[in-house]
C-alpha positions as CSV (number, residue, x, y, z in Angstrom):
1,X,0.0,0.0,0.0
2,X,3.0,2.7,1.2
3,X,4.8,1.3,-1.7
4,X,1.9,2.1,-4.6
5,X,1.3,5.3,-2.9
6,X,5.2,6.6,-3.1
7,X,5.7,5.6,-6.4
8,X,2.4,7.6,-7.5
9,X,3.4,10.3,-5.3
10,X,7.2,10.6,-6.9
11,X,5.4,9.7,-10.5
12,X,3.6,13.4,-9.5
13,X,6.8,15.0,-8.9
14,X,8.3,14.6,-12.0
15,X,5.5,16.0,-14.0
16,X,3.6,12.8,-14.6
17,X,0.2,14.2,-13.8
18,X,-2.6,11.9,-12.0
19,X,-5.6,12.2,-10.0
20,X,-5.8,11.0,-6.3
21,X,-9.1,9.0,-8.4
22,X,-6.7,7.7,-10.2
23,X,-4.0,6.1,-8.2
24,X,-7.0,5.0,-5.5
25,X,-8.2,2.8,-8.9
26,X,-4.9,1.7,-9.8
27,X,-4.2,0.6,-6.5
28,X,-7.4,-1.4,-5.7
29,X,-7.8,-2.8,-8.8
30,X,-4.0,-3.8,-9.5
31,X,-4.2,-7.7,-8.8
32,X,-0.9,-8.5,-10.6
33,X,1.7,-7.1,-7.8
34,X,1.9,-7.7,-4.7
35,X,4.6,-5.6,-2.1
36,X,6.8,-7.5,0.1
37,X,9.1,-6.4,3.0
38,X,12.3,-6.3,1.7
39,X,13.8,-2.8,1.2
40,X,16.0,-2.3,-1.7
41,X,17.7,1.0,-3.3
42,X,15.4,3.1,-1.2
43,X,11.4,1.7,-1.7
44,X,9.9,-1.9,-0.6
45,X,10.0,-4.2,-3.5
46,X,7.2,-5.6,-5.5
47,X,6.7,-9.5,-6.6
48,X,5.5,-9.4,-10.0
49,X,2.3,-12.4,-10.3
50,X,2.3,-12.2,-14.3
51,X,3.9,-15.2,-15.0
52,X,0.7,-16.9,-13.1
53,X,-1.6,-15.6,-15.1
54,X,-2.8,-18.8,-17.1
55,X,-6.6,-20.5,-18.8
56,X,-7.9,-23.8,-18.2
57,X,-10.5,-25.0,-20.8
58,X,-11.1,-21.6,-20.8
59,X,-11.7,-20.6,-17.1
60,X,-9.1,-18.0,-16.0
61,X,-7.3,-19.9,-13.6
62,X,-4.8,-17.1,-13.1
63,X,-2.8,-16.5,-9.4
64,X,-4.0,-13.1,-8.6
65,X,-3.0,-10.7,-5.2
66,X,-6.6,-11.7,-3.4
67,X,-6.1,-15.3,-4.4
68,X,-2.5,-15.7,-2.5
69,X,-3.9,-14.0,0.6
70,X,-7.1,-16.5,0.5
71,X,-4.4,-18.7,0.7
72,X,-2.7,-16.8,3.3
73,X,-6.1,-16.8,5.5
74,X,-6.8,-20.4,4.6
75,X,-4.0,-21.5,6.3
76,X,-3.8,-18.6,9.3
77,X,-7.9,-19.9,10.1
78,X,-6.3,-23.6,10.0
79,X,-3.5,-22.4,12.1
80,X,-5.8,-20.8,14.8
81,X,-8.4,-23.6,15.0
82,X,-6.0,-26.6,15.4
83,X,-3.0,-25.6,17.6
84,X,-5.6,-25.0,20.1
85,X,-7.1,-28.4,20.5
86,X,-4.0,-30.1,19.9
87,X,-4.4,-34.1,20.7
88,X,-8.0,-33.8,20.8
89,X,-7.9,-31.4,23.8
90,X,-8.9,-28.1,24.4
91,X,-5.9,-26.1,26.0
92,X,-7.3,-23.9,28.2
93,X,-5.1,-20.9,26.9
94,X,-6.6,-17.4,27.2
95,X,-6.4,-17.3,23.3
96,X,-8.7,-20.5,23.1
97,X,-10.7,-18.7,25.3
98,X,-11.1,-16.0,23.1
99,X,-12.2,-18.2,20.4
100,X,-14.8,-20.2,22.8
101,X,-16.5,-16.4,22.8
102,X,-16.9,-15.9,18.9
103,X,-18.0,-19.4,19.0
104,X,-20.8,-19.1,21.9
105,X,-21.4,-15.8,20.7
106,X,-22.5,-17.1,17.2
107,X,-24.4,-19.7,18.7
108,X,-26.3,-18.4,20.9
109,X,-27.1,-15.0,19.1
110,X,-26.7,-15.8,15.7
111,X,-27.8,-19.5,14.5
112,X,-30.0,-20.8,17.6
113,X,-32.4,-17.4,17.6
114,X,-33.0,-17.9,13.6
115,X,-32.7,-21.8,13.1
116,X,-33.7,-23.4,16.4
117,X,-31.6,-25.3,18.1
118,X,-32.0,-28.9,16.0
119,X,-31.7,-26.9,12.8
120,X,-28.8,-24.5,14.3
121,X,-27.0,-27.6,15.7
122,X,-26.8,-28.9,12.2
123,X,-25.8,-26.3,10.2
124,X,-23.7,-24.3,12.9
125,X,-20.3,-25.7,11.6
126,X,-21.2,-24.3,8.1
127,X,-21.9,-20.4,9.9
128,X,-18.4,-20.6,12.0
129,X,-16.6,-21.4,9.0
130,X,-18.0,-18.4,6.9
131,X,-17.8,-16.1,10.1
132,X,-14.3,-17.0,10.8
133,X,-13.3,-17.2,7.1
134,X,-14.4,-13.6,6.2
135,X,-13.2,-12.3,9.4
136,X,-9.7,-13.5,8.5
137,X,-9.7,-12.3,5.0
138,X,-11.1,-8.7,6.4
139,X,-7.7,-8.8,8.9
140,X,-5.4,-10.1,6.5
141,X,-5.8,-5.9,5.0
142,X,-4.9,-4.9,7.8
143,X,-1.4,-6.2,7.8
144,X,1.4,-4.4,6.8
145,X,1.4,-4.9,3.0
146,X,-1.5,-7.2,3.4
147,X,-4.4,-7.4,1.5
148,X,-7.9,-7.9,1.9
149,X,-9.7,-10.6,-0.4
150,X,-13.1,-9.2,0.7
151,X,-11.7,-6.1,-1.2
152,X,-12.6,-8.0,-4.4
153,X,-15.9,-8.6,-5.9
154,X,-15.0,-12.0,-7.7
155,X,-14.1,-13.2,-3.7
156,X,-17.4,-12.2,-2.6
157,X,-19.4,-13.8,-5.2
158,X,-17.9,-16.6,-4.6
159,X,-19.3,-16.4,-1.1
160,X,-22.5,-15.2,-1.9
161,X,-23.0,-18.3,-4.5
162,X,-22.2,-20.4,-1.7
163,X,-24.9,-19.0,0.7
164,X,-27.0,-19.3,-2.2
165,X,-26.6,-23.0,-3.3
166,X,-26.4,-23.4,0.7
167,X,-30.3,-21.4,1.2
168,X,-31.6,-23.8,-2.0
169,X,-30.5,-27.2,-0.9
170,X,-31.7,-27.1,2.6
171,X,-34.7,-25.5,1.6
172,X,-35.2,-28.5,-1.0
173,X,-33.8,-31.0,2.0
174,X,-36.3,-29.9,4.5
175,X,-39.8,-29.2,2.2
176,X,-39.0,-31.4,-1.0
177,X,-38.0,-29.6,-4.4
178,X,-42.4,-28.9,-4.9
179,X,-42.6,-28.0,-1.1
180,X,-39.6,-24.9,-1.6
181,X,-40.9,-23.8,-5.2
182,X,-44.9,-23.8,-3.6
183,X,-43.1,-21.6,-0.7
184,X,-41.5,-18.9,-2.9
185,X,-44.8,-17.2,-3.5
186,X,-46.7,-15.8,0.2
187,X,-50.1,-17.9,0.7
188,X,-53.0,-16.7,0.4
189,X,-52.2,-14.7,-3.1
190,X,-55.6,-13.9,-5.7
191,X,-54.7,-16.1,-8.8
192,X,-54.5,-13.1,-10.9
193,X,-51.7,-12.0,-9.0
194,X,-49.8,-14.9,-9.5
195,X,-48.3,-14.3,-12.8
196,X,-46.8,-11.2,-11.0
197,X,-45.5,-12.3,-8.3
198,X,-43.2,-15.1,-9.6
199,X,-40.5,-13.1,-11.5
200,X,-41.0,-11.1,-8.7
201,X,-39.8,-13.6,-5.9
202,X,-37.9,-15.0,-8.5
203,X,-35.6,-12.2,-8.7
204,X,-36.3,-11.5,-4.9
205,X,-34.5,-15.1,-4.5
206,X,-31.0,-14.1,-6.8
207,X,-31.3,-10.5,-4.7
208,X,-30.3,-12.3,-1.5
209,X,-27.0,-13.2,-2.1
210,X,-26.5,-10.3,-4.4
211,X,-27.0,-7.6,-1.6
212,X,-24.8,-10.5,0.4
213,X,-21.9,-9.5,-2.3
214,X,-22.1,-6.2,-2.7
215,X,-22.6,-5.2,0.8
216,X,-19.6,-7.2,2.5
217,X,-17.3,-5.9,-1.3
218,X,-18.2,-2.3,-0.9
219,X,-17.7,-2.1,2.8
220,X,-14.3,-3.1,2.6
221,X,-13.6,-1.4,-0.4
222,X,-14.2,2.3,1.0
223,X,-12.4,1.1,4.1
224,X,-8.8,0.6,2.0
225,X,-9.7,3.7,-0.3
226,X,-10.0,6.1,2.5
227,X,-6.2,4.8,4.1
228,X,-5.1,5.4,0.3
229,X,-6.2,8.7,0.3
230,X,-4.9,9.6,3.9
231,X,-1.5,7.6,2.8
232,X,-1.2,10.1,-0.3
233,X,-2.1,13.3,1.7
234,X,1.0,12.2,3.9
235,X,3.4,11.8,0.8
236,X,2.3,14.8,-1.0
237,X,1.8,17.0,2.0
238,X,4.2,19.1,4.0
239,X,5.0,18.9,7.2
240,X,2.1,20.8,8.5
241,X,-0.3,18.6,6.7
242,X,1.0,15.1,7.4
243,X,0.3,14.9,11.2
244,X,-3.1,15.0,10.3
245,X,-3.7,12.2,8.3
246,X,-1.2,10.3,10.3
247,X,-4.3,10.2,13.3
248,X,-6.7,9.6,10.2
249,X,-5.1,6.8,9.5
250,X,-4.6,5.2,13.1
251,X,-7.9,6.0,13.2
252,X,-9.4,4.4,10.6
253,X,-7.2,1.6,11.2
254,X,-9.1,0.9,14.3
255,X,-12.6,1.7,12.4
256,X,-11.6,-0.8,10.2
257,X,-10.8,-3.7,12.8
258,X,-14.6,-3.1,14.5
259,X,-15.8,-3.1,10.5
260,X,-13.7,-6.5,9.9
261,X,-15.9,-8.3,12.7
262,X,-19.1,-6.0,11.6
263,X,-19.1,-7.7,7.9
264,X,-18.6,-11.0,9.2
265,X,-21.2,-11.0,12.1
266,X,-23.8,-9.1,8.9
267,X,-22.6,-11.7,6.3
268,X,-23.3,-15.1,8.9
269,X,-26.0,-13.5,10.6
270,X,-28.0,-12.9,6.9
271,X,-26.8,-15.6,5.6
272,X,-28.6,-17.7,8.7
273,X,-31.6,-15.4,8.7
274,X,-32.2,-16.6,4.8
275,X,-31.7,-20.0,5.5
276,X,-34.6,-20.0,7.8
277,X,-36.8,-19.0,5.6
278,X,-36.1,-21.3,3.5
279,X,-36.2,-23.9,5.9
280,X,-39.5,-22.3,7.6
281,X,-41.1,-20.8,5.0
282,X,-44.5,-20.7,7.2
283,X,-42.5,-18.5,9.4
């Protein structure tokens, strides 16, 4: 991120003009380069990913910035879920502690309160994966020269086609494939209403997961843009400027870390929410 931001602030300097619009774009949407910690002839160096970039029977397959830190938080939630209950027991560690509190928390105020406790019970392993997942992607841009996968729409389609697929088969497992259709539409409707009203929930069904992708995607988009812009105010300003968006930033910083668990608890806790009505469509 400092790295991006220096090299568009010295690209100013010597007359290459360019909008802070500009160099907020070309930084969220550059997926190709990723910045490491290793300082050389003055700035942080970048690891090109170009030479990943590659088809398969013409999906695009390529190894992009938000698919090494999926990676990256793949193996961090692994980490973090394991090395506590090492040899089958949990070691009471104030850290697994922690953990026992997102878990009870999401339990007991999340899944039981929308599914019930059979239903919740069931399908609570699903819910703590996608909580702890997106809460690990949303920390991972936090990191120095980290990035956030939830910063990218393609990551959070991908979990909003999982909720979806999720919402559709246990609404087919617990009502029958006739049972969930003959549930989409409210009882009770006139028949000439009817004909309206199914493109209508049909579309209401696909909304679901979109507002599930675009909400979680543009959260933690304007998160990252509004550091940018404070990190470029720093570079470009003088000394009487700087100090200010240096408290911005730690500011924001902190904003961000209550926004990380915000998304996550929003994303599981709609996610659940849909899932009962699918379930409980009488409900």
């Amino acid at each position: 991120m400092t790295n991006s931001a220096a090299k568009s602030a010295e690209h100013g300097a010597t007359g290459h003009e360019e909008s802070f619009g500009d160099i907020v774009t070309h930084h969220l949407t550059e997926l190709e380069t990723m910045s490491i910690p290793w300082w050389s002839h003055g700035r942080f160096k970048s690891l090109s990913l170009e030479s990943l970039q590659f088809d398969l029977f013409g999906f695009d397959l390529s190894i992009t910035k938000p698919v090494v830190y999926l990676w990256v938080a793949s193996v961090i939630l692994i980490l973090i879920l394991t090395l506590p209950f090492r040899g089958g027991k949990l070691l009471r560690s104030k850290f697994a502690n922690l953990i026992e509190v997102y878990i009870v928390f999401i339990r007991d105020e999340v899944i039981y309160p929308n599914l019930g406790e059979k239903d919740g019970r069931r399908m609570l392993p699903f819910f703590l994966t996608i909580f702890f997942f997106i809460l690990t992607m949303n920390m991972c841009g936090l990191i120095p020269w980290g990035n956030s996968p939830t910063g990218n729409i393609n990551v959070t389609a991908g979990l909003a086609i999982v909720a979806f697929f999720t919402i559709q088969a246990q609404g087919i497992m617990q009502n029958g494939l006739g049972g969930h259709l003959k549930a989409l539409l409210p009882p009770g409707l006139p028949a000439f209403v009817i004909p309206i009203m199914i493109p209508v929930e049909i579309m209401g069904t696909f909304a679901k997961p979109f507002a599930l992708c675009i909400r979680l995607f543009a959260n933690m988009v304007a998160g990252h843009a509004v550091i940018i812009v404070l990190l470029l105010l720093i570079l470009q300003g003088g000394y009487f400027i700087s100090p200010m968006p240096i408290f911005g930033i730690l500011f924001i910083s902190l904003l961000e870390i209550f926004v990380a668990h915000l998304q996550a608890f929003i994303f599981t806790i709609l996610s659940a929410l849909f899932v009962s009505m699918a379930i409980h469509p009488s409900h």
